[in-house]
Residue frames as qw, qx, qy, qz and C-alpha x, y, z in Angstrom:
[[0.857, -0.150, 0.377, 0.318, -7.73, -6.19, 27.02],
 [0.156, -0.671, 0.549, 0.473, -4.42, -5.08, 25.16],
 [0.849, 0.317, 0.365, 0.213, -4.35, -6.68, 21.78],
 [0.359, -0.407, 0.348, 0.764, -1.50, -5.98, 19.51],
 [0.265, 0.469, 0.493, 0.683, -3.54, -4.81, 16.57],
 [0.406, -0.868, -0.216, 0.187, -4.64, -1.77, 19.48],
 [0.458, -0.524, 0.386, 0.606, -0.95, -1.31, 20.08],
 [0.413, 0.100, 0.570, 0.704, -0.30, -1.03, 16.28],
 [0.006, 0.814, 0.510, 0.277, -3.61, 1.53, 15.73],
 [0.470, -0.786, -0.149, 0.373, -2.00, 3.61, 18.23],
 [0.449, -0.555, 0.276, 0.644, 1.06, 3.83, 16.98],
 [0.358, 0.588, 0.580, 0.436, -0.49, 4.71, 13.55],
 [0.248, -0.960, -0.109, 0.075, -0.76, 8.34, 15.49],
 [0.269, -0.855, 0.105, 0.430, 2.35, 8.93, 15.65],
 [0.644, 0.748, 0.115, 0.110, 3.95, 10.61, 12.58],
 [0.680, 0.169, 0.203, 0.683, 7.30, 11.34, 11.12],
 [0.000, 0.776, 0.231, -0.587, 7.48, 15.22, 11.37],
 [0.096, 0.652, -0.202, -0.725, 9.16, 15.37, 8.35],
 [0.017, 0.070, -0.575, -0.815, 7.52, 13.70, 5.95],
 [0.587, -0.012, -0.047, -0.808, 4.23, 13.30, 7.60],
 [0.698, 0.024, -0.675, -0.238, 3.75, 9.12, 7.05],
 [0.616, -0.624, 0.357, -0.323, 3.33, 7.25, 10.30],
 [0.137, -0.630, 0.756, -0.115, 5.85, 4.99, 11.91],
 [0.778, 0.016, 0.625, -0.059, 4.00, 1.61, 11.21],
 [0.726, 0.611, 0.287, 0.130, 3.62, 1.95, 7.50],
 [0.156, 0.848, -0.503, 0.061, 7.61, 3.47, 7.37],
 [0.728, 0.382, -0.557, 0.119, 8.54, 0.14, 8.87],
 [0.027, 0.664, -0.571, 0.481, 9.63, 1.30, 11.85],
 [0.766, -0.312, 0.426, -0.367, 7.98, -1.61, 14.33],
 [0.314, 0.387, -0.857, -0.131, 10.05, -4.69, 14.30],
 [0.491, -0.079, -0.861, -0.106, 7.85, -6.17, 17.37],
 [0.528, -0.452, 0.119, -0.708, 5.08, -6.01, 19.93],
 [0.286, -0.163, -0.863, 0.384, 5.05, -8.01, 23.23],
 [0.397, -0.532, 0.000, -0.748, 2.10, -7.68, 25.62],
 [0.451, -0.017, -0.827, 0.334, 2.02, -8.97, 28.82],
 [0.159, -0.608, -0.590, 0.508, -1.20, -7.81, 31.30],
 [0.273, 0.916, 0.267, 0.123, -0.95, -4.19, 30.59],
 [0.236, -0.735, 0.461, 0.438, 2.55, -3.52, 29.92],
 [0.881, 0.408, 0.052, 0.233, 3.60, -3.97, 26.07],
 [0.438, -0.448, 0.567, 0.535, 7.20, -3.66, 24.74],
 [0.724, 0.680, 0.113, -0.026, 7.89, -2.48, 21.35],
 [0.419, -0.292, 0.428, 0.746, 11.24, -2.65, 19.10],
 [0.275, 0.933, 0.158, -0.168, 11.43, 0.02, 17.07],
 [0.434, 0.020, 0.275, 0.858, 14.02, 1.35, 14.42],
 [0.067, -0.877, 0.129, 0.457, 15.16, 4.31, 12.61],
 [0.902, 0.412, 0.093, 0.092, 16.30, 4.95, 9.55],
 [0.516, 0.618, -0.436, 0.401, 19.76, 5.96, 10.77],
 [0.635, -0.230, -0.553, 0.488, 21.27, 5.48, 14.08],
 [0.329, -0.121, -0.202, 0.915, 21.79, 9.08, 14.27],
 [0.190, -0.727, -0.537, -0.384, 17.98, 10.34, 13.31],
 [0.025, 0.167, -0.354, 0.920, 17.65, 13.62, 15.36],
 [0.696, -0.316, 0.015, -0.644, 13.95, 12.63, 16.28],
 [0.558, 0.135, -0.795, 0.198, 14.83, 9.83, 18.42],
 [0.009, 0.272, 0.710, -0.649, 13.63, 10.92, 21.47],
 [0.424, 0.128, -0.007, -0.897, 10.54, 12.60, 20.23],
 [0.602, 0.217, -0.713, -0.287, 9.83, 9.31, 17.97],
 [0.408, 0.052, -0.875, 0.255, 10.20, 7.25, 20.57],
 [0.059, 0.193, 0.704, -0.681, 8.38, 9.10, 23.38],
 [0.383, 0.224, -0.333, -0.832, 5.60, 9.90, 20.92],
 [0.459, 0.161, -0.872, -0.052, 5.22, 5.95, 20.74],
 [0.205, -0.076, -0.815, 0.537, 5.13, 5.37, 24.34],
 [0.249, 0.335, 0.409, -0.811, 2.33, 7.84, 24.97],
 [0.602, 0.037, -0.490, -0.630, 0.28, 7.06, 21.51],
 [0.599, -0.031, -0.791, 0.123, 0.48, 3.35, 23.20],
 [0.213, -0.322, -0.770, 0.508, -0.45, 3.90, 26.70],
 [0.360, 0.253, 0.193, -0.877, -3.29, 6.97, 25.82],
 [0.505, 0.299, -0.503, -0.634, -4.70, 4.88, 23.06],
 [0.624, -0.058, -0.742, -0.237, -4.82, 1.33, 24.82],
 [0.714, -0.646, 0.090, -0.255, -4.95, 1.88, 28.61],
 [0.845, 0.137, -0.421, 0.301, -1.62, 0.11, 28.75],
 [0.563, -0.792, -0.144, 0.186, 0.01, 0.87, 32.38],
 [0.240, -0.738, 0.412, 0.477, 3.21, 0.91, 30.78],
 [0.800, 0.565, -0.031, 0.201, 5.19, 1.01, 27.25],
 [0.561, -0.536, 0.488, 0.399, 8.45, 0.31, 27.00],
 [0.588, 0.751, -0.282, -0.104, 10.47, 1.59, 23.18],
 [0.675, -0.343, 0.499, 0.421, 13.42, -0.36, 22.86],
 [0.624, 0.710, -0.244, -0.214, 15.57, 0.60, 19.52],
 [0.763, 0.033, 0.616, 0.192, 16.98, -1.67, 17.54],
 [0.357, 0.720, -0.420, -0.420, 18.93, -1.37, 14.15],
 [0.199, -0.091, 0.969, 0.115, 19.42, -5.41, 13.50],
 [0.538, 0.331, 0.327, 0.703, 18.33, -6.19, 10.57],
 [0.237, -0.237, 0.158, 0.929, 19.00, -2.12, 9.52],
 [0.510, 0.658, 0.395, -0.389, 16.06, -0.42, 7.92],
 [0.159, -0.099, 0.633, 0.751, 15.36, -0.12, 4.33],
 [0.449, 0.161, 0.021, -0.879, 12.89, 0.97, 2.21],
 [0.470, 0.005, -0.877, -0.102, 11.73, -2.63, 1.63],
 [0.107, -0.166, -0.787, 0.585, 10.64, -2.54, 5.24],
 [0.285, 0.240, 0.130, -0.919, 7.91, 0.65, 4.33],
 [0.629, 0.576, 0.455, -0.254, 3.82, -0.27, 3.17],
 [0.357, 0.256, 0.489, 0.753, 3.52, -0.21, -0.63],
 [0.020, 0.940, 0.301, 0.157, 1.03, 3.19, 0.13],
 [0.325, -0.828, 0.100, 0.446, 3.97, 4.82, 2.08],
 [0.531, -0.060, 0.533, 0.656, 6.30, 3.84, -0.71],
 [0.207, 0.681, 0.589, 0.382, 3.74, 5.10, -3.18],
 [0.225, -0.905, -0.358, 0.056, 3.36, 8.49, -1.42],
 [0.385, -0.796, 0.133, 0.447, 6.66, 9.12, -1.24],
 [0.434, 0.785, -0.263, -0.354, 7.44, 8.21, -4.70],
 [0.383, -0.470, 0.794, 0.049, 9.49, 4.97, -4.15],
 [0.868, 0.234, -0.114, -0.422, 9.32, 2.80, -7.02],
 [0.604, -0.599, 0.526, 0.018, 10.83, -0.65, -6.29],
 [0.820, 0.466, 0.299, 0.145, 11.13, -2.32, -9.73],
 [0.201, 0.933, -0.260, 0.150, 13.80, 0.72, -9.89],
 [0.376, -0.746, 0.525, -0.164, 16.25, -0.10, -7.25],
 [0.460, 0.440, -0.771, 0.016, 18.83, -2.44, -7.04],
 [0.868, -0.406, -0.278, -0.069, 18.68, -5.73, -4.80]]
């Protein structure tokens, strides 16, 4: 059986190329459907225009269907609400240097 903490372990695999952090703890998963063995994920980016979009995305799909037996995965991006670093773990923050007590609201 498909459980969405599976589906989220999975995608724990797949990694930002450039700075190394994976896509759950960057924020990027907005939501996980499962239904039998087909899940649906939304997924952002932190820009519309990100040049690893396809890579990112198929990276995803295949972490998610080698990792849970799912028959099929479906990415769907999304940019509603917009990403921010608010969105990232405090370890990714931490790792990357992000201190939020800095930043404006």
């Amino acid at each position: 059986m498909i459980t969405e903490e599976f589906v989220y372990a999975a995608l724990e695999t797949v990694l930002d190329p450039e700075i190394g952090i994976d896509i759950v703890n960057l924020g990027f998963i907005y939501d996980v459907k499962i239904a039998d063995d087909k899940v649906d994920v939304a997924m952002t980016l932190t820009t519309k225009g990100c040049p690893m979009h396809g890579s990112l995305t198929q990276q995803a799909k295949d972490a998610i269907i080698t990792h849970t037996g799912a028959a099929e995965a479906n990415i769907r991006l999304v940019f509603d609400p917009p990403w921010n670093v608010h969105m990232m773990s405090e370890s990714a923050r931490t790792r990357l240097g992000i201190d939020l007590s800095l930043m404006d609201d």
